[in-house]
C-alpha positions in Angstrom: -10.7 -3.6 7.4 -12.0 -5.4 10.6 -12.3 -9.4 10.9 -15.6 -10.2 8.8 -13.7 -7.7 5.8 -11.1 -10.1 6.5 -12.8 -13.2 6.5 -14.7 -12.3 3.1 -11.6 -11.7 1.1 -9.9 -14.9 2.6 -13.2 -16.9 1.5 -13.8 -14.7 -2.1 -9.8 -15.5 -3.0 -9.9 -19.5 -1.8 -12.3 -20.0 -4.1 -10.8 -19.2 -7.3 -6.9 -20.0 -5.8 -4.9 -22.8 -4.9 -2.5 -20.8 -2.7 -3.0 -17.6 -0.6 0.1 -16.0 0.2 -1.0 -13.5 3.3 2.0 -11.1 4.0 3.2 -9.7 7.0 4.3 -6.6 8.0 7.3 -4.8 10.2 7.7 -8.0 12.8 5.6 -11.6 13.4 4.1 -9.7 16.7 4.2 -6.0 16.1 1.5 -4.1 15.8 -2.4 -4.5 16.7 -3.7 -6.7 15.1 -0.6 -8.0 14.6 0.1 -10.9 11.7 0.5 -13.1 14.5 -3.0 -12.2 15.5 -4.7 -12.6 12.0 -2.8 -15.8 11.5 -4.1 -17.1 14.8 -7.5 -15.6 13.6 -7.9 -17.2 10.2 -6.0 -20.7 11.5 -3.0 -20.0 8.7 0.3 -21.7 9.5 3.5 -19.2 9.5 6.4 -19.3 7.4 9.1 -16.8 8.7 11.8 -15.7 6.6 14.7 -15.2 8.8 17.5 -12.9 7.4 20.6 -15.3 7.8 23.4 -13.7 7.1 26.4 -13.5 9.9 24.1 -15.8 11.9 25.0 -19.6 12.9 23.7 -21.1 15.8 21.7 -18.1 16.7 19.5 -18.5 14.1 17.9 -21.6 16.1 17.8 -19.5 18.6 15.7 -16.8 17.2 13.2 -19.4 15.7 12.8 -21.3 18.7 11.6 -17.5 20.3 9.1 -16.9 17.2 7.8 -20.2 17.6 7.0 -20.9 21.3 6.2 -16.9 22.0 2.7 -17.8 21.9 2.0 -21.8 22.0 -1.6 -21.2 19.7 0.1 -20.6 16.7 1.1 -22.7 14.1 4.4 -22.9 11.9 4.4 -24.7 8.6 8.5 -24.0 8.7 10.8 -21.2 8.2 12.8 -19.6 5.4 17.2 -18.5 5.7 17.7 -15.9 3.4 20.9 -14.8 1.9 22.6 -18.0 3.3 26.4 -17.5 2.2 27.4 -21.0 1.4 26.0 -24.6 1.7 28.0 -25.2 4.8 26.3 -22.1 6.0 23.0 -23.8 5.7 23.9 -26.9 7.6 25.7 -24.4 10.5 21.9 -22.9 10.2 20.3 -26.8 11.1 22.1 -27.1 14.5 19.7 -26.6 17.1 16.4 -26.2 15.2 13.2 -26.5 17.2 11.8 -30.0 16.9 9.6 -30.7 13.8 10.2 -27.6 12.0 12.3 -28.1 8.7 14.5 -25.4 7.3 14.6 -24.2 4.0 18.0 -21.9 2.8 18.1 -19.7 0.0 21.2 -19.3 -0.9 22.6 -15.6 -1.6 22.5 -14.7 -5.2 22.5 -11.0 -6.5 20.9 -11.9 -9.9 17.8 -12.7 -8.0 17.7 -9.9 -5.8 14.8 -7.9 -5.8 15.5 -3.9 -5.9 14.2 -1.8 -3.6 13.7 2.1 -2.9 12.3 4.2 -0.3 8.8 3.3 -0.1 9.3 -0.7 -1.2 10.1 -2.7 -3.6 10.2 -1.8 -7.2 7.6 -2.7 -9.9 8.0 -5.5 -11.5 7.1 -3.9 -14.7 10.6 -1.5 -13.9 12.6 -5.2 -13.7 13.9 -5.7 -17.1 14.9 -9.3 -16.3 12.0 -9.8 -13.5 11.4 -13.2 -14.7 14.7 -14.2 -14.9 15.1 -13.8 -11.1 11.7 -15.2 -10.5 12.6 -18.4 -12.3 16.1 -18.8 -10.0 13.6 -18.2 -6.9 11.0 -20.4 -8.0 13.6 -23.5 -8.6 15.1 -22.7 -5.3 12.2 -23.5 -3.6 11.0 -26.3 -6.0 15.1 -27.2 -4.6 13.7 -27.7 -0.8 10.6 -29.0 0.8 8.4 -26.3 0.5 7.9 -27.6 -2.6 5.1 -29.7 -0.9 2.5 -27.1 -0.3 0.8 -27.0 3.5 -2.5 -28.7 4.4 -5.7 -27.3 2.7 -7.6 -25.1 5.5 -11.3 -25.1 4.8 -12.4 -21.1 5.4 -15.7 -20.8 7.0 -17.8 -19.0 4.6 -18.7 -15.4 6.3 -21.8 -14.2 6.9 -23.5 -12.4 3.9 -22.4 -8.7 4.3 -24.6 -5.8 2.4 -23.0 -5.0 -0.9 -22.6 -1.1 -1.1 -25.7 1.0 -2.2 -25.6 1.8 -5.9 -24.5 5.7 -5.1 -22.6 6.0 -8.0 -24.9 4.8 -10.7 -24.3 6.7 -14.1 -21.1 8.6 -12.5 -17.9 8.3 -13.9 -14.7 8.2 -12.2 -11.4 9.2 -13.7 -8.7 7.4 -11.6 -4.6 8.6 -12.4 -2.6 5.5 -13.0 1.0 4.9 -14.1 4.5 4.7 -12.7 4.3 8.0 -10.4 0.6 6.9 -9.2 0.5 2.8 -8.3 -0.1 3.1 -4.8 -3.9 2.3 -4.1 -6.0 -0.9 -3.0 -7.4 -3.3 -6.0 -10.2 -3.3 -3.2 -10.7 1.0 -3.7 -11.5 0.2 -7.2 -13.4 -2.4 -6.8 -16.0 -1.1 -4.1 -16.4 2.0 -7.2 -17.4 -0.3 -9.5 -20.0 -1.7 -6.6 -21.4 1.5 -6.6 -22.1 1.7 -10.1 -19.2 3.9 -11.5 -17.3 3.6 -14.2 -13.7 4.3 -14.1 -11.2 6.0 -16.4 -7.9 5.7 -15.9 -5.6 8.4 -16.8 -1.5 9.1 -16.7 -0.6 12.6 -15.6 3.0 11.1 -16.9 1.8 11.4 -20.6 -2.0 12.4 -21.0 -2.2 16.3 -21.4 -6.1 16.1 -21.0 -8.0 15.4 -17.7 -10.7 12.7 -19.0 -14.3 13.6 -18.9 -15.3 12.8 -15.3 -17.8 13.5 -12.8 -14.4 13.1 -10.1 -10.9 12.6 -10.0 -9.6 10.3 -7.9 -5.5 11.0 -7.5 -4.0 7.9 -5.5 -0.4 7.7 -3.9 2.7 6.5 -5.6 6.1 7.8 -7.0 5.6 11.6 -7.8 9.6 12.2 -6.4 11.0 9.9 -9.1 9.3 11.5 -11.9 9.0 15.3 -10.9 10.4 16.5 -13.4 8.4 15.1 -16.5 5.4 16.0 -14.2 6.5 19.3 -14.1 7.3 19.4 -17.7 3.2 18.4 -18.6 2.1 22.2 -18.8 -0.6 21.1 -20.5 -2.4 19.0 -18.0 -1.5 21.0 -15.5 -3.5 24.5 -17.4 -6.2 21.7 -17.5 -6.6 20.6 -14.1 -6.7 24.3 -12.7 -9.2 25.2 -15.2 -11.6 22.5 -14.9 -11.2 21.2 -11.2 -13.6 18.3 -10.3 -14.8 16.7 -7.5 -11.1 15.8 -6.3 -9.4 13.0 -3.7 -6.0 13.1 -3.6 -3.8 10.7 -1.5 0.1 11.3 -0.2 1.6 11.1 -3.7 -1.3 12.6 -5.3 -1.4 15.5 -2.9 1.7 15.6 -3.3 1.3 16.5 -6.9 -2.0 18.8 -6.2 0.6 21.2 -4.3 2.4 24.2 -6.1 5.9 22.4 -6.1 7.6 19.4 -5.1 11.1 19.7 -3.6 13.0 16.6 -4.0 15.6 14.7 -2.2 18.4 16.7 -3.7 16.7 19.9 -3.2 15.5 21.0 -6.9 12.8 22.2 -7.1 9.9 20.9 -9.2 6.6 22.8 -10.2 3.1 20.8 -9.6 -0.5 21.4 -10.4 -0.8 24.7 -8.0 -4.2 23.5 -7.5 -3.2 23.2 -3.4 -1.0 25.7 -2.0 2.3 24.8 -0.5 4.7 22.6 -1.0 6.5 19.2 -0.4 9.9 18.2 0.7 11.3 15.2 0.2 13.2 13.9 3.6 15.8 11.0 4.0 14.0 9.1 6.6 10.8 7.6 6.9 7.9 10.4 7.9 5.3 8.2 9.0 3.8 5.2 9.2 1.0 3.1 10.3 -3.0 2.4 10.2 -5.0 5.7 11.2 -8.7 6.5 11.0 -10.5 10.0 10.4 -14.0 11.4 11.3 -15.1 12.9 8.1 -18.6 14.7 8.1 -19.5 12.7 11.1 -18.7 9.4 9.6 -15.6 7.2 10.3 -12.9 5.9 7.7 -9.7 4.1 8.1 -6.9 4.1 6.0 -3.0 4.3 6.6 0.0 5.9 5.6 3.5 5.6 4.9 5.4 8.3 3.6 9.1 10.1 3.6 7.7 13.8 2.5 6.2 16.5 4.8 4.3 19.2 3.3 4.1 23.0 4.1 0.6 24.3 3.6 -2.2 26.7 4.1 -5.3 24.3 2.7 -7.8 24.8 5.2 -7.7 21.1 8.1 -10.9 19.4 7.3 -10.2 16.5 10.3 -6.7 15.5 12.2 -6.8 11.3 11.8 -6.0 9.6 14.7 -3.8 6.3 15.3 -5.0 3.1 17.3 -3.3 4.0 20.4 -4.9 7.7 19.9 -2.2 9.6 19.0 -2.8 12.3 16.2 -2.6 11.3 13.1 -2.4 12.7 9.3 -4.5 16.0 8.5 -7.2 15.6 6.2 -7.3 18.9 3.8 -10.4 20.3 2.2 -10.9 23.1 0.2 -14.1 23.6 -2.3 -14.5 20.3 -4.1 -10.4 19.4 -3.4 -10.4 16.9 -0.2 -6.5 15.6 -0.3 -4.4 13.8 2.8 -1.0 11.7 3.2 -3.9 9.0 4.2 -4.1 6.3 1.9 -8.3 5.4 2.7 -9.5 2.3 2.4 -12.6 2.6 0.5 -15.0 -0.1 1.8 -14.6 1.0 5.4 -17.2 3.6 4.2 -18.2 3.8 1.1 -20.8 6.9 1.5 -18.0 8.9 2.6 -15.9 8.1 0.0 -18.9 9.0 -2.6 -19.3 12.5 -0.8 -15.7 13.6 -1.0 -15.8 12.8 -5.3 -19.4 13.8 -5.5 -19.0 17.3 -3.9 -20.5 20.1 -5.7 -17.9 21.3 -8.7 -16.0 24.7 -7.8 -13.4 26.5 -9.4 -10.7 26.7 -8.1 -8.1 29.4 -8.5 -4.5 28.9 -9.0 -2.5 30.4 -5.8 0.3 32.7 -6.3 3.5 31.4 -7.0 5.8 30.4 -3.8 
């Protein structure tokens, strides 16, 4: 995203928020830029949340590390999780670094928040989501982190160039349910910059592909729903017939390739529009920010997936990680550009436009595996 990127969306959200949550990822100091680093950056204090259980008098210990590691950062406090009992909590207070208070959730499966491979579930899949939001909320209203942290004034950015209007008049139909819900707000909204319009469709349900000038297929959940994909002949006979413009991202490509394998090895039949297939593995694939050279231009992106895919589609770039290492390949065949990268659209926008602007091609539907 870069710093200014940053900056902007830290300005744009302050002023129509009263709280910016900023999340961090994997550890406080892992990774470059790490969240330590932005928070440093951007002047926001840190709140760790400390998993607590089995822990006593080490837990002092491990905050004291995270908050004299690196003197220039601020701490507004820190969160126990899963505390076990109330005279858990006060075991948690002996030894705590001077001037930071302590706030102890206490362990309660009726608020816990499910999980799965990739995360943690929707919450439109959490039958009682608010329910366990309400317990959490008067939790915390329970401690002092009911008093929110000082107000920091953002510096307003410098006035970056909003993206040409390169997709004036064109329409862009984006897939969108429970199998597809991986993909930046920001993707969509640097589209509608450009002037498109966006249609969003459900390969779950819809047995059409919407009139489009490109199809944009994001990542999500294709291995949970396999099956009822599979089962949606009728989209499928559409997509190979009229293929667009196409970008398909990890679970999208995922579902451009002739079958999906899942985690219990059954096999799963998928557009056929890409040949090959994917397999679903136990463990984590990969992960992390990458960038690609595309047509001579630059986008960044990352990915995170537990699937590896088999296949013959022709390597339009190999992405690269920070430290250099090679990264995800980027596949390109006729107007069909698909990758386990998730991009990030407004790190270049004109690339984005020429992978679901290319000139429309049939494409023919590969022989079965």
């Amino acid at each position: 995203m870069g710093s200014e990127h940053c900056r902007q969306l830290l300005y744009d959200a302050a002023a129509e928020s009263d709280l910016i949550l900023v999340e961090g990822v994997m550890g406080l100091f892992d990774g470059e830029p790490s969240s330590a680093d932005l928070a440093e950056q951007f002047g926001l204090p840190i709140l760790p949340v400390i998993y607590a259980s089995a822990m006593a008098q080490t837990f002092a210990a491990v905050l004291h590390g995270l908050a004299t590691f690196r003197s220039s950062l601020k701490f507004a406090g820190a969160v126990a999780n899963r505390v076990a009992s109330t005279w858990h909590a006060e075991l948690l207070q002996t030894g705590l670094p001077a001037g930071l208070q302590l706030a102890s959730l206490l362990h309660n499966s009726q608020a816990n928040l499910p999980g799965r491979h990739l995360g943690l579930q929707l919450a439109s899949e959490i039958a009682d989501i608010i329910q366990r939001l309400d317990y959490l909320a008067d939790a915390i209203g329970e401690t002092w982190l009911a008093n929110l942290p000082p107000v920091i004034a953002f510096a307003k950015p410098e006035c970056s160039p909003k993206p040409e209007l390169l997709l004036q008049g064109k329409t862009i139909a984006v897939a969108r349910d429970q199998a597809f819900c991986f993909l930046y707000q920001q993707n969509l909204d640097c589209l509608r910059e450009m002037g498109a319009q966006l249609i969003f469709f459900s390969p779950l349900s819809d047995t059409l592909l919407p009139a489009a000038d490109g199809v944009y297929l994001p990542g999500g959940y294709p291995e949970l729903y396999a099956d009822i994909l599979s089962a949606n002949s009728a989209l499928r006979i559409d997509i190979q017939a009229h293929v667009k413009p196409l970008l398909a991202e990890c679970g999208g490509m995922m579902y451009l390739t002739e079958a999906l394998l899942d985690i219990e090895g059954d096999r799963h039949e998928m557009l056929g529009v890409m040949p090959g297939m994917a397999s679903m593995q136990p463990k984590l694939s990969a992960i992390g920010s990458q960038q690609a050279e595309l047509n001579g231009q630059i986008i960044r992106g990352h990915t995170f997936h537990y699937s590896t895919l088999q296949t013959a589609q022709p390597v339009l770039a190999q992405a690269q990680a920070a430290d250099g290492r090679s990264g995800e390949a980027v596949y390109q065949s006729g107007s069909v550009t698909a990758s386990y990268l998730h991009f990030y659209f407004p790190s270049n926008p004109e690339a984005i436009v020429k992978l679901l602007l290319s000139a429309n091609r049939q494409v023919q539907t590969p022989p079965a595996a």
